[in-house]
C-alpha positions as CSV (number, residue, x, y, z in Angstrom):
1,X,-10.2,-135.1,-59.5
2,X,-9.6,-138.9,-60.0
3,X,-9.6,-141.7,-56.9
4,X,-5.9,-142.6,-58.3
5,X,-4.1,-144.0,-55.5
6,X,-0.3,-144.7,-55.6
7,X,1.6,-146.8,-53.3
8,X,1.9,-144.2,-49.6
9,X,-0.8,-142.2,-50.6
10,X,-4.3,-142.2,-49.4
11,X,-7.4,-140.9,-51.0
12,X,-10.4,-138.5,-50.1
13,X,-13.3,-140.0,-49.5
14,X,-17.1,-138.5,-49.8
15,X,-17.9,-137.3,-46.9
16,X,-21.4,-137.3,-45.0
17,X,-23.3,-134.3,-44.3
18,X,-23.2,-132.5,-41.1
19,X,-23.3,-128.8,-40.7
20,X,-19.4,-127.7,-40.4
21,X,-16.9,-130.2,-41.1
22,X,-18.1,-132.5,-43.5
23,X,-15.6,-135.6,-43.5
24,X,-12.5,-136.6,-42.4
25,X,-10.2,-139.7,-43.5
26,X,-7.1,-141.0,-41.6
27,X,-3.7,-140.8,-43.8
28,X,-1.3,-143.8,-44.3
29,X,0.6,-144.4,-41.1
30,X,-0.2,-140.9,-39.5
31,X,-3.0,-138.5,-38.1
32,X,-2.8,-135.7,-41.2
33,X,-6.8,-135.3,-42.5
34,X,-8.7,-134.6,-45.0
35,X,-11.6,-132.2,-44.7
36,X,-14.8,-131.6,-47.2
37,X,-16.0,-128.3,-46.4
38,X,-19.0,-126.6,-47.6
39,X,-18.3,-123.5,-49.1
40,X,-22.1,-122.2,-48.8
41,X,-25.2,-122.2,-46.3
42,X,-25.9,-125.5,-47.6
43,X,-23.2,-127.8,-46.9
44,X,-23.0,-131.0,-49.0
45,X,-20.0,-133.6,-49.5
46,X,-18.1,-132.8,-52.4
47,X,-18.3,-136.2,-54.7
48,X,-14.9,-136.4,-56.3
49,X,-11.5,-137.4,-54.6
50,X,-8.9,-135.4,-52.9
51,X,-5.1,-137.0,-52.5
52,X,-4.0,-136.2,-49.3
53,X,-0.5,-135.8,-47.9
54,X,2.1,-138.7,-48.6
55,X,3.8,-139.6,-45.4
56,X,5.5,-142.6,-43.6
57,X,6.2,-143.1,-39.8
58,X,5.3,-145.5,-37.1
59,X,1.9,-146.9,-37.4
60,X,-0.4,-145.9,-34.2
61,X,1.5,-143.5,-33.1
62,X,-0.1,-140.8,-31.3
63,X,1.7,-138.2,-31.4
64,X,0.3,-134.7,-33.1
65,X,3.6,-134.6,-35.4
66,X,4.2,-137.0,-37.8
67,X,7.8,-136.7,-39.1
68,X,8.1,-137.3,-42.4
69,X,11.1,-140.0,-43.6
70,X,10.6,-138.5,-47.2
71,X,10.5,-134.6,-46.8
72,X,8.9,-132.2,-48.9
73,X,10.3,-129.8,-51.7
74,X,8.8,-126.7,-50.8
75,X,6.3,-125.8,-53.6
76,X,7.7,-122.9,-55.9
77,X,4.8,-120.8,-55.7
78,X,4.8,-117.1,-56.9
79,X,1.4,-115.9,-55.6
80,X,0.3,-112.1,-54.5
81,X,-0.2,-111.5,-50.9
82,X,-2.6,-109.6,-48.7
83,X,-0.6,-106.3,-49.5
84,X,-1.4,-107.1,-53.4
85,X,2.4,-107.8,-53.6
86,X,4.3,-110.3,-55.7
87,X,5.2,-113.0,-53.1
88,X,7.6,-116.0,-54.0
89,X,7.2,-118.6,-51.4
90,X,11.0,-120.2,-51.8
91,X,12.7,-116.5,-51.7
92,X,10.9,-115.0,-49.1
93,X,10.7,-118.1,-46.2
94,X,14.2,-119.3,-47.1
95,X,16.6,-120.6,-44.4
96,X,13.4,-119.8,-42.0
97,X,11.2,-121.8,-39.9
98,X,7.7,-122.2,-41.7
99,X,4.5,-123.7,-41.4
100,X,2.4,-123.9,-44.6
101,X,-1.5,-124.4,-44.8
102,X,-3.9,-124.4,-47.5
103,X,-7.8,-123.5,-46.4
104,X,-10.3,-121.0,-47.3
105,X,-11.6,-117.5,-45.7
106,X,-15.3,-119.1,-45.8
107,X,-14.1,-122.6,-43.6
108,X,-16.8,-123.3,-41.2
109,X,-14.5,-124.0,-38.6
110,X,-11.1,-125.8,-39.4
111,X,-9.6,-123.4,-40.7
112,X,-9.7,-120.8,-38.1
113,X,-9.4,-122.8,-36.1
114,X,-6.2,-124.2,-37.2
115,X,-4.7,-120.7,-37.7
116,X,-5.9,-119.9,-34.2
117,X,-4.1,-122.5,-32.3
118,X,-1.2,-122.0,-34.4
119,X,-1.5,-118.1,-33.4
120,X,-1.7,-118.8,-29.7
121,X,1.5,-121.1,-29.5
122,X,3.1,-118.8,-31.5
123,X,2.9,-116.2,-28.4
124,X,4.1,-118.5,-26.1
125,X,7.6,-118.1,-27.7
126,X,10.2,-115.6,-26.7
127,X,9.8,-112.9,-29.3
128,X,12.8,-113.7,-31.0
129,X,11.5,-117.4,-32.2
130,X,7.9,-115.4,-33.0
131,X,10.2,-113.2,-35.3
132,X,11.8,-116.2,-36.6
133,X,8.2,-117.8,-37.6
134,X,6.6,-117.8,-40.6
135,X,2.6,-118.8,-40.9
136,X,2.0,-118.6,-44.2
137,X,-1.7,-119.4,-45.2
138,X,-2.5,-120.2,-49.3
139,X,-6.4,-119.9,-50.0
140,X,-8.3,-122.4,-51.8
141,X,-10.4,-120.4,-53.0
142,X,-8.8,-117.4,-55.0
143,X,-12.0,-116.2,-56.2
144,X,-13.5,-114.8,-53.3
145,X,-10.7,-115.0,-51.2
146,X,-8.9,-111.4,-52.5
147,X,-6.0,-110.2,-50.7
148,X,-8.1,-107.0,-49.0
149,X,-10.3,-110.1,-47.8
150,X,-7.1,-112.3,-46.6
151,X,-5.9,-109.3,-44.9
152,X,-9.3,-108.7,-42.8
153,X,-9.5,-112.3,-42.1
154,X,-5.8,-113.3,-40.9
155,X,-5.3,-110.9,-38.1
156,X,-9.3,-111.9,-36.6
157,X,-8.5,-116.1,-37.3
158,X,-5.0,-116.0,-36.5
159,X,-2.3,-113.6,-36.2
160,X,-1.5,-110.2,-38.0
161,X,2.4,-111.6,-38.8
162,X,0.7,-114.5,-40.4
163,X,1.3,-114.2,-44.4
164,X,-2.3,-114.5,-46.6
165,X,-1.7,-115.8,-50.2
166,X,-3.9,-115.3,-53.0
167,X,-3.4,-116.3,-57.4
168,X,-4.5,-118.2,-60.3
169,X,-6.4,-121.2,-58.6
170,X,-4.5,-123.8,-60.7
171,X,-1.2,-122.4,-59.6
172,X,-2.2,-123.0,-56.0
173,X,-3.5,-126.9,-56.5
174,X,-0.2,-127.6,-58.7
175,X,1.6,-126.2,-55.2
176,X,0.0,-127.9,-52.9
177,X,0.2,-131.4,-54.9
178,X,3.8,-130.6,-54.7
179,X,3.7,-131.4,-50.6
180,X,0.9,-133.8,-51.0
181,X,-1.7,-131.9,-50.4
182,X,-4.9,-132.2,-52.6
183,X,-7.7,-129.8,-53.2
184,X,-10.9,-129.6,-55.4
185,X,-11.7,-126.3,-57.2
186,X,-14.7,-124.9,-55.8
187,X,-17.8,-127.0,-57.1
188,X,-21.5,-124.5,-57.3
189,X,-24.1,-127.3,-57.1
190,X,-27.9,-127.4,-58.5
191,X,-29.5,-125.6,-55.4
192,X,-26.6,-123.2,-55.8
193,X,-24.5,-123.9,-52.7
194,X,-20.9,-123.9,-53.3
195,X,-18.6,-126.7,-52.1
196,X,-14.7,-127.6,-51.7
197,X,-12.6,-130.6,-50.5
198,X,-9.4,-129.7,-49.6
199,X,-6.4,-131.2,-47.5
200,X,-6.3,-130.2,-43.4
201,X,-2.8,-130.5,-43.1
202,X,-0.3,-127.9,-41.6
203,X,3.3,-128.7,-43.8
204,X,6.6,-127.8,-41.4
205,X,9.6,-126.5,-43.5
206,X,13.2,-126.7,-41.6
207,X,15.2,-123.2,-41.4
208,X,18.0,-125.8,-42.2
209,X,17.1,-127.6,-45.0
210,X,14.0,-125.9,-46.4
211,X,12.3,-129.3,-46.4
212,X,8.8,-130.1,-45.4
213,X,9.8,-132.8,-42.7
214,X,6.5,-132.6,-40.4
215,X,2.6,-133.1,-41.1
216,X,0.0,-131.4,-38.5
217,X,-3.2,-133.0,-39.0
218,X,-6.4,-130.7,-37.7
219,X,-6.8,-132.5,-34.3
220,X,-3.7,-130.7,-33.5
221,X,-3.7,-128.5,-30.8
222,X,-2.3,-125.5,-29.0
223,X,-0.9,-127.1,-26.7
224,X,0.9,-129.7,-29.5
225,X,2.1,-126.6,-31.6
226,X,3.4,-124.8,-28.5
227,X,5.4,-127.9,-27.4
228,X,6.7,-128.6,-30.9
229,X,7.6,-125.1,-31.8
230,X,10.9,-124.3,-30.7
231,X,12.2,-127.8,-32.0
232,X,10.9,-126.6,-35.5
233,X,12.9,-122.9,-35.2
234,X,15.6,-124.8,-34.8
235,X,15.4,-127.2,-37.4
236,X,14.6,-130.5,-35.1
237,X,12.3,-133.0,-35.1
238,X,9.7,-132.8,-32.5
């Protein structure tokens, strides 16, 4: 993947080694990150570059949510989910609340992570809004990633509601470009660790509009999610 940059978009950088997360670049005028994670024992930067998520807002804000002024088209993804089920993204989450997030079975620790703190907010909602929810997790990494593996590692990571995706790997990084979101195919190197760059960010979708209008970045936390949660339901900013 080329270090083509156009104007509100920010590039992947190599990261340096260190034994979980491997780097991290800040976005254009918000918090949303990249991460380079090592997909084997060995972790190693990946070496090509990784568009992140296009986004504009106030500069130096600190807020966990950065609302987007240019929302999203939510991708039109037809994958198979953790049941082995056709699944199209647009149908099934459709005039409903969602959060979106690409990441991996095999992540270190941002990805659970992510889908845990997400999973804990998520309970702090009457149990009307947590039916209202939809968590829908894409891997980047099909091949290992099956949907008998997506359902073992959902319900342990995150939630069992939460909705595992699984396809045709360039299906999924054509979807994800389509919200901004950049990923690397999963790279074996020469000592025959496997490696991956792929974006950190959690994509909200209104129930109203069906628009991605806010970008989570990984530093977002449970208590961040829990506070912006029932704005999202309802289709508000945060």
């Amino acid at each position: 993947m080329s270090e083509e940059k156009t104007p509100g978009t920010a590039t992947a950088r190599p990261g340096r080694r260190t034994p979980l997360v491997i780097a991290a670049v800040a976005i254009v005028a918000a918090i949303g990150l990249t991460a380079a994670v090592g997909l084997g024992d060995d972790d190693k930067p990946s070496g090509s570059g990784s568009a992140v998520a296009e986004v504009s807002g106030v500069t130096g804000s600190t807020k966990a949510a950065t609302v987007l002024d240019r929302p999203f088209t939510k991708p039109a993804l037809v994958l198979t989910d953790t049941k082995g089920e056709k699944y199209d993204l647009r149908e099934r989450t459709k005039g409903k609340p969602t959060l979106i997030y690409f990441g991996y079975t095999h992540c270190p620790d941002v990805c659970p992570l992510t889908m845990s703190n997400i999973a804990i907010a998520k309970k702090k909602l009457p149990k009307a809004d947590q039916d209202r929810l939809q968590v829908v997790f894409v891997t980047t990494d099909p091949e290992r990633d099956t949907s008998a593996e997506l359902a073992k590692w959902l319900p342990a990571a995150g939630d069992p509601s939460f909705t595992g995706l699984t396809g045709d790997f360039s299906a999924i990084q054509a979807g994800a470009r389509q919200i901004g979101i950049g990923i690397d195919p999963p790279k074996k190197e020469k000592d025959g660790s496997v490696v991956s760059m792929h974006g950190a960010q959690v994509i909200a979708f209104s129930p109203t509009t069906d628009q991605g209008y806010v970008l989570y970045g990984e530093d977002a936390t449970v208590d961040d999610y829990a506070k912006d949660l029932p704005k999202i339901i309802k289709g508000e900013n945060p």
